[in-house]
C-alpha positions, 0 to 999 in steps of 0.5 A: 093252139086253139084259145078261149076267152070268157068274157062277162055277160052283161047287157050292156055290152055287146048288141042292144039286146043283151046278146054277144056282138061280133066283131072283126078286123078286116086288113086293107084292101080286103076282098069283102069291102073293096068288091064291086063298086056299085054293090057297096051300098049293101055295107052300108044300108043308113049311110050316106055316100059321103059317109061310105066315103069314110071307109075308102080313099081314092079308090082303096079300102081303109082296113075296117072294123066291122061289127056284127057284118056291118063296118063301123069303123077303121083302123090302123097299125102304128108300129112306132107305138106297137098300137092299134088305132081306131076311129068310128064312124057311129058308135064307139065300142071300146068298152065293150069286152066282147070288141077288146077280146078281137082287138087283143088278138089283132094285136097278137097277130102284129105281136108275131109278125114283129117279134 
């Protein structure tokens, strides 16, 4: 079953100018993130390694929030709360429509799995 979601256009949401952000919830370990050590910095063209150390622990990848290809932040499942919780490296886009539109299909696919 295909969904679509229309979400206000303001501009203050999404990108800086005014256009849609692109978010997505990447799980643990995941391929894109966790490839090649020595190419990571490609993730992370500001960061600092210390920053780029947010995202991983002892060698595994957190499960990341990416926004427009770049991560952000992570997240995780809380199963006794049935919750998505977060946590942001820069910026923190919880109000933005565009973000709760991907969290709420996250936590659809939780939903499913659980039932």
């Amino acid at each position: 079953m295909l969904c679509s979601v229309l979400v206000p256009t303001q501009k203050y949401f999404g990108n800086s100018d005014g256009t849609a952000a692109s978010y997505r919830f990447l799980p643990y370990e995941d391929a894109i993130l966790k490839g090649y050590k020595e190419t990571r910095h490609r993730f992370f063209p500001t960061l600092t390694p210390a920053q780029i150390s947010f995202f991983f622990d002892r060698g595994e990848a957190h499960p990341t929030i990416w926004k427009n290809g770049t991560p952000i932040g992570t997240w995780n499942y809380d199963a006794k709360s049935k919750q998505i919780q977060t946590q942001f490296l820069t910026e923190n886009p919880e109000k933005d429509p565009f973000f709760q539109v991907e969290l709420k299909r996250t936590m659809g696919l939780f939903a499913l799995q659980f039932q």
